[in-house]
Biopython code that builds the backbone (N, CA, C, O; Angstrom):
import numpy as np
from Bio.PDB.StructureBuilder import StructureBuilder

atoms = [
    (1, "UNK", "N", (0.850, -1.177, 0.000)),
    (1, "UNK", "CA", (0.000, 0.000, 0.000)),
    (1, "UNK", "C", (0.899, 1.244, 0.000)),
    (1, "UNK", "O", (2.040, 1.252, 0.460)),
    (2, "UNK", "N", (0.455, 1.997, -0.400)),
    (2, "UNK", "CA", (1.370, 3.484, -0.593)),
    (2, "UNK", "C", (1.152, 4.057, 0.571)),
    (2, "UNK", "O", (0.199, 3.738, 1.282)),
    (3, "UNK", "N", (2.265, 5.225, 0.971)),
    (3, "UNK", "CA", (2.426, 5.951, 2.252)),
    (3, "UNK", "C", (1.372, 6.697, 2.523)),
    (3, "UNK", "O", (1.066, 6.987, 3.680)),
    (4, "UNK", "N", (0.541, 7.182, 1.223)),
    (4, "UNK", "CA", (-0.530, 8.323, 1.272)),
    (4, "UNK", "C", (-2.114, 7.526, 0.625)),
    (4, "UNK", "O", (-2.397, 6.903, -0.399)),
    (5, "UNK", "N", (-2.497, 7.748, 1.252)),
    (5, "UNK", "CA", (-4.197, 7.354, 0.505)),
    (5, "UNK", "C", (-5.192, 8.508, 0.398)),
    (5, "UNK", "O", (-5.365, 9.203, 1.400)),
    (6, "UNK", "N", (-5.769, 8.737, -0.570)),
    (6, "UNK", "CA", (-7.096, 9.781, -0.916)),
    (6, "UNK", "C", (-8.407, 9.104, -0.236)),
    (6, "UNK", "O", (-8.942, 8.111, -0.728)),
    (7, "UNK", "N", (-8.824, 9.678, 0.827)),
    (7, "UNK", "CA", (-10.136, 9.237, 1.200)),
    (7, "UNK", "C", (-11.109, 10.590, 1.171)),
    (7, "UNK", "O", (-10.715, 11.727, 1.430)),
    (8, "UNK", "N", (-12.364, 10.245, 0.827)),
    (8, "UNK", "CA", (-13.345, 11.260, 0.300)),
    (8, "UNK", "C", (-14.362, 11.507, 2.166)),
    (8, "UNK", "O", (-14.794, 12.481, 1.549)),
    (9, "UNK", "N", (-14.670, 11.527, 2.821)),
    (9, "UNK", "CA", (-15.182, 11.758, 3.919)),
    (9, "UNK", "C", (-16.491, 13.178, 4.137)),
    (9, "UNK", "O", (-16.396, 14.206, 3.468)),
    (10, "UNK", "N", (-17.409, 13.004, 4.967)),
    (10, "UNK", "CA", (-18.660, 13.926, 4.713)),
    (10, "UNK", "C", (-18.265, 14.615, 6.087)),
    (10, "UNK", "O", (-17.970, 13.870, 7.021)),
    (11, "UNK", "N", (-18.242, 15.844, 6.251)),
    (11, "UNK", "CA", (-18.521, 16.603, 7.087)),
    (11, "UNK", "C", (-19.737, 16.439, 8.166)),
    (11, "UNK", "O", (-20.954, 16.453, 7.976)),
    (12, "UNK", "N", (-19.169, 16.319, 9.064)),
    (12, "UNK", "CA", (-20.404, 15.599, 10.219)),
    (12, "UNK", "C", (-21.958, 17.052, 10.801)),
    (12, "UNK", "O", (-23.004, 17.005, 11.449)),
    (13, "UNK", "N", (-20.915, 18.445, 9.820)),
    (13, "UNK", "CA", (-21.784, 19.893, 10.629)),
    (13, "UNK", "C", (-22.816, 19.783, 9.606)),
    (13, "UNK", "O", (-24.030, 19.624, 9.733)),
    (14, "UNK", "N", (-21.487, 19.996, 7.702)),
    (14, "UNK", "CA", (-22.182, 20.968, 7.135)),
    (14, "UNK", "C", (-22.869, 19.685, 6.071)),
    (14, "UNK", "O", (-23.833, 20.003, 5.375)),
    (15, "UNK", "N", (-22.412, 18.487, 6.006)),
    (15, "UNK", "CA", (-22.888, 17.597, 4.722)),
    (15, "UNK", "C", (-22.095, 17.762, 3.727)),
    (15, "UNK", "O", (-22.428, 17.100, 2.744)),
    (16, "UNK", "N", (-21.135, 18.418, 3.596)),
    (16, "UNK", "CA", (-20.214, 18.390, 2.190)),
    (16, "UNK", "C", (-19.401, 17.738, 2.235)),
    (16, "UNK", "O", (-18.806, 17.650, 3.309)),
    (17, "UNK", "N", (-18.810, 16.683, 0.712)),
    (17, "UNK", "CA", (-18.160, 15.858, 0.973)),
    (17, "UNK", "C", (-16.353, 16.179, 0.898)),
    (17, "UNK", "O", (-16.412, 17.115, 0.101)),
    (18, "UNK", "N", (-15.615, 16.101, 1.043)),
    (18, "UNK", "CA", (-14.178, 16.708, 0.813)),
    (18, "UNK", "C", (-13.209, 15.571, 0.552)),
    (18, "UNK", "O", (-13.832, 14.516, 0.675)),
    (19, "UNK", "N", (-11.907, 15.350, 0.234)),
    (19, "UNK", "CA", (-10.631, 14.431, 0.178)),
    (19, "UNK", "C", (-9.917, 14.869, 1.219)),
    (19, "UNK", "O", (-9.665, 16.027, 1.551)),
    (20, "UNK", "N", (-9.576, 13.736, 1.767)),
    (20, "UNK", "CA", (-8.683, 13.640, 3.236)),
    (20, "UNK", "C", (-7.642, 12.978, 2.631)),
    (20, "UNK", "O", (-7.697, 12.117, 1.753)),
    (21, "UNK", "N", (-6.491, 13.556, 3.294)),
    (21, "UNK", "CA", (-5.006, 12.442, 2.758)),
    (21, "UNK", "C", (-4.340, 11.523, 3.821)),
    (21, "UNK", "O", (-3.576, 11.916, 4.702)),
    (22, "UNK", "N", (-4.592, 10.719, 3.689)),
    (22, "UNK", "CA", (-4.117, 9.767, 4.974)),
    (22, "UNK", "C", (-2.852, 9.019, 5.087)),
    (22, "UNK", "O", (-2.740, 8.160, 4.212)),
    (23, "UNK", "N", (-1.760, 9.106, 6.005)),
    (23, "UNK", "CA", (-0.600, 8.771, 6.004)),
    (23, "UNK", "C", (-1.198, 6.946, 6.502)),
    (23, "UNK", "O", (-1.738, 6.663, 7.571)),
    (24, "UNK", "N", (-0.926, 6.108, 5.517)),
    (24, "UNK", "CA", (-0.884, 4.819, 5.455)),
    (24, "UNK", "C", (-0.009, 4.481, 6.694)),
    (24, "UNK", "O", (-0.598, 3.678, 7.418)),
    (25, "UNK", "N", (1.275, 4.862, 7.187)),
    (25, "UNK", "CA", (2.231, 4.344, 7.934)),
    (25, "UNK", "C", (1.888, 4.000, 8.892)),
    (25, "UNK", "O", (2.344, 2.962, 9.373)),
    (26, "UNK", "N", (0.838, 4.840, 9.609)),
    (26, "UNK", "CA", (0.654, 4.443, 10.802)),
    (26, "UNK", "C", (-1.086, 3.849, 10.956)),
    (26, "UNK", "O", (-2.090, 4.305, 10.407)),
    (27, "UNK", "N", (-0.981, 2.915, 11.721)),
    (27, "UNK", "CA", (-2.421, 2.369, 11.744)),
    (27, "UNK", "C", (-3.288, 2.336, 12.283)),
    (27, "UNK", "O", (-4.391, 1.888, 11.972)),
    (28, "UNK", "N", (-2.822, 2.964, 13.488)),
    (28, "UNK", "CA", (-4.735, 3.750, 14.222)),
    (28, "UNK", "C", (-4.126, 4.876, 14.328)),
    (28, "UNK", "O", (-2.907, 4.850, 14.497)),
    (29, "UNK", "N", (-4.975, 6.416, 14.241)),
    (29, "UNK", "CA", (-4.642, 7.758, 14.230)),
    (29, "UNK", "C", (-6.048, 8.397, 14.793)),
    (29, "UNK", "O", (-7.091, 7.888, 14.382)),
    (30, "UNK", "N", (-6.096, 9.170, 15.444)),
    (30, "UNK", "CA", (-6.966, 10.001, 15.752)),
    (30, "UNK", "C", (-6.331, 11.212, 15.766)),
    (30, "UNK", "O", (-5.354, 11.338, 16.505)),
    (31, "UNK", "N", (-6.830, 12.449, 14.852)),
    (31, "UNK", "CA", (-6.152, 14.121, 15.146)),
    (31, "UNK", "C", (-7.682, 14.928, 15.003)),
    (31, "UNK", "O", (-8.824, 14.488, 15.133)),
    (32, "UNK", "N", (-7.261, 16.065, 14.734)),
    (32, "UNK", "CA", (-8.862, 17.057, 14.277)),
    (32, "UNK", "C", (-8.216, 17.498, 13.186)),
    (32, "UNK", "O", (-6.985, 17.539, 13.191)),
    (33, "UNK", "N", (-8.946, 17.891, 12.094)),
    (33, "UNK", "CA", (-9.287, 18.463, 10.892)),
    (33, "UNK", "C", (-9.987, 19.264, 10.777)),
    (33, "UNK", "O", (-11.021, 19.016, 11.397)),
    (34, "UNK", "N", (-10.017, 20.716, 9.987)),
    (34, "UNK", "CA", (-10.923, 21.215, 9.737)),
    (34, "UNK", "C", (-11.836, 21.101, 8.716)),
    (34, "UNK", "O", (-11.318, 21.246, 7.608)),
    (35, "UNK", "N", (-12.919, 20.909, 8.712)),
    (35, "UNK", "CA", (-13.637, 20.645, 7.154)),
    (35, "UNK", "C", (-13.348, 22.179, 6.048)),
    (35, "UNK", "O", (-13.518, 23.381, 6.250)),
    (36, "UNK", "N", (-12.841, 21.377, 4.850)),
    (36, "UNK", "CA", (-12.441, 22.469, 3.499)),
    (36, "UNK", "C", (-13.874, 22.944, 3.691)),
    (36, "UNK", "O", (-13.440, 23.662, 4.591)),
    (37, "UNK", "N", (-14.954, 23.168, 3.687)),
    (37, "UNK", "CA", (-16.548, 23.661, 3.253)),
    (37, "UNK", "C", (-16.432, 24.926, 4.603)),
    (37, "UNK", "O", (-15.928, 26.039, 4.455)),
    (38, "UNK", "N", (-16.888, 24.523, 5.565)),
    (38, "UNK", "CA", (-17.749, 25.296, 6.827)),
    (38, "UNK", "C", (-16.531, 25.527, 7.963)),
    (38, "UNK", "O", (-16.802, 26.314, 8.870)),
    (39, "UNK", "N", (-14.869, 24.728, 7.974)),
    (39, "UNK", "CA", (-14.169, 25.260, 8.509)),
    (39, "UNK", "C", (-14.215, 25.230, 9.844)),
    (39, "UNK", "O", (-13.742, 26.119, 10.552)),
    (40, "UNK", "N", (-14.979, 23.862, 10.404)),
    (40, "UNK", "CA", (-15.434, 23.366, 11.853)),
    (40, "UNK", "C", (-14.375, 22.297, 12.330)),
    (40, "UNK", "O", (-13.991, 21.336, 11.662)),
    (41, "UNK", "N", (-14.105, 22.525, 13.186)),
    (41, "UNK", "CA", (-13.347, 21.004, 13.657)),
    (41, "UNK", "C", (-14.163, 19.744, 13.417)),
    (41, "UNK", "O", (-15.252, 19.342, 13.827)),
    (42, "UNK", "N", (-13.316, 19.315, 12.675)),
    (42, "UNK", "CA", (-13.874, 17.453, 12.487)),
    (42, "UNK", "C", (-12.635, 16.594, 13.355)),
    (42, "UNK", "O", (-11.428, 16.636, 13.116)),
    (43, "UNK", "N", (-13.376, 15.759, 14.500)),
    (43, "UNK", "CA", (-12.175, 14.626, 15.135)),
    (43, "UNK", "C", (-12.236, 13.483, 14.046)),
    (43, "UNK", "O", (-13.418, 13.216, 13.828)),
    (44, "UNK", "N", (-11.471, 12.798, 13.368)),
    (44, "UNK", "CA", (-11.439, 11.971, 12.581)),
    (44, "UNK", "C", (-10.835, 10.783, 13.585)),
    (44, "UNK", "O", (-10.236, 11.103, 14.612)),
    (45, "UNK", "N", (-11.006, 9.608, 13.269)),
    (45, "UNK", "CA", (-10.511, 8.070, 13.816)),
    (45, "UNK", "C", (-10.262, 7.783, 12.200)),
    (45, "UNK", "O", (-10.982, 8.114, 11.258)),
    (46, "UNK", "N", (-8.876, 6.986, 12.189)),
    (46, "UNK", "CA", (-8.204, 6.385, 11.061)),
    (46, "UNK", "C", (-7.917, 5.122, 11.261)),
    (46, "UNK", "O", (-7.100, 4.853, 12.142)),
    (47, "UNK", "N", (-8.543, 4.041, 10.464)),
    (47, "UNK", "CA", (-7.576, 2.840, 11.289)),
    (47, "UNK", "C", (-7.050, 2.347, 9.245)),
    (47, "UNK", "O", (-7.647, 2.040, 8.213)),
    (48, "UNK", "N", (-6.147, 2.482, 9.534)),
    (48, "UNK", "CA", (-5.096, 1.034, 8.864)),
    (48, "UNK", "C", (-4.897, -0.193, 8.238)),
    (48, "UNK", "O", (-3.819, -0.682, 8.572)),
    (49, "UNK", "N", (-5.701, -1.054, 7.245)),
    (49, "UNK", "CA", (-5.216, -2.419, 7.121)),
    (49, "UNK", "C", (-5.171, -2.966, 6.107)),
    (49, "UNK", "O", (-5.890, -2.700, 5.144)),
    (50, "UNK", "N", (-4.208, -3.935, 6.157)),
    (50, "UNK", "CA", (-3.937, -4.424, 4.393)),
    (50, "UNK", "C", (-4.059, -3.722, 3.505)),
    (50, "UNK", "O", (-2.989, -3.158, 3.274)),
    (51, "UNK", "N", (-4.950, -3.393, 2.745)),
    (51, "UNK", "CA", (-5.201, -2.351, 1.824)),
    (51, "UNK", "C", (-6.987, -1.659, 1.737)),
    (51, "UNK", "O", (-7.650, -1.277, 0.773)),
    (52, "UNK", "N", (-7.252, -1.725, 2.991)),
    (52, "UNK", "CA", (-8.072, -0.498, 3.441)),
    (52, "UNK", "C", (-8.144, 0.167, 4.192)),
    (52, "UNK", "O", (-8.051, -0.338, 5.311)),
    (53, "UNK", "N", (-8.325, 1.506, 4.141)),
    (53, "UNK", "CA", (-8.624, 2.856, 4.623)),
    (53, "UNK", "C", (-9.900, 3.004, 5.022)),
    (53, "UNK", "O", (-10.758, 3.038, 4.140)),
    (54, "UNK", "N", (-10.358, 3.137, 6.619)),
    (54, "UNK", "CA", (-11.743, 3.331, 7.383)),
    (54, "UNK", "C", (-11.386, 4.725, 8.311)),
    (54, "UNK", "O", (-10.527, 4.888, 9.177)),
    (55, "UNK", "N", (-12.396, 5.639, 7.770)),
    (55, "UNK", "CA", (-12.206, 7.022, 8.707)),
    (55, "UNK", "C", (-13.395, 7.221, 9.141)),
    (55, "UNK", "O", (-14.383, 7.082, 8.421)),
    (56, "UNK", "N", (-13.450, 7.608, 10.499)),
    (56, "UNK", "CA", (-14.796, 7.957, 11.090)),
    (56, "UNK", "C", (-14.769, 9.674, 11.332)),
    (56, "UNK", "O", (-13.903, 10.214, 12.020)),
    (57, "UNK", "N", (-15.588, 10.227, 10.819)),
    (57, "UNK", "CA", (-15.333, 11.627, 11.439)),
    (57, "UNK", "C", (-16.377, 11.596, 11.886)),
    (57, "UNK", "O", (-17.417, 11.060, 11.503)),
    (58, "UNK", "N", (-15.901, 12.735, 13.524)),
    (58, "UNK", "CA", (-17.368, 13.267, 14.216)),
    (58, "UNK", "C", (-16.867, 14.442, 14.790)),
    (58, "UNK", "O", (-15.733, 14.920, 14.744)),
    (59, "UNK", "N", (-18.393, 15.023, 15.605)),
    (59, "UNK", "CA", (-18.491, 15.953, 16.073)),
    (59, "UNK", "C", (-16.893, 16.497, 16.665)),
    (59, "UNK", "O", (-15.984, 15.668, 16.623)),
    (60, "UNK", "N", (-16.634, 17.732, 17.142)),
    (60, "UNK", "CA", (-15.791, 18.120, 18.298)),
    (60, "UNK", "C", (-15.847, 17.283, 19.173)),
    (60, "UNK", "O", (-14.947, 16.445, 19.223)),
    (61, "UNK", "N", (-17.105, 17.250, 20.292)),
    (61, "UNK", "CA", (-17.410, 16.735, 21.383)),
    (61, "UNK", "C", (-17.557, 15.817, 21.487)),
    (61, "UNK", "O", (-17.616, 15.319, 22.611)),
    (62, "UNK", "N", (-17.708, 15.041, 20.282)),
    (62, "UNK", "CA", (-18.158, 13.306, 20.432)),
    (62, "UNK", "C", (-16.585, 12.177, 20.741)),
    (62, "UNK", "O", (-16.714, 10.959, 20.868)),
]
sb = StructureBuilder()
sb.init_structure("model")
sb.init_model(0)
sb.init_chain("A")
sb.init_seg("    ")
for serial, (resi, resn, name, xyz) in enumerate(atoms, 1):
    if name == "N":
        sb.init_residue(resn, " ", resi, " ")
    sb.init_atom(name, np.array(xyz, "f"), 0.0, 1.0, " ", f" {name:<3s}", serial, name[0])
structure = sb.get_structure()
């Protein structure tokens, strides 16, 4: 699998969908993001495996 993956992910505020770039290397990640659209913190969960990419984004608070 390559170091970088394109994942497409929906904004949990505004509903718009955006591309997230995900560093493959490491295999569980949690950081915040801001959504490209509305510019809100998104907490994203990343997990890692073989050759798929699973991102959960949610609220700030969740």
């Amino acid at each position: 699998m390559n170091q970088l993956a394109s994942k497409y992910i929906t904004c949990p505020y505004c509903g718009e969908n955006f591309e997230l770039v995900v560093d493959c290397s490491i295999p569980e990640q949690e950081y915040i993001e801001d959504c490209e659209v509305c510019c809100r913190p998104i907490n994203l969960s990343v997990y890692v495996n073989d050759q798929k990419v699973t991102v959960y984004p949610k609220h700030e608070n969740e």
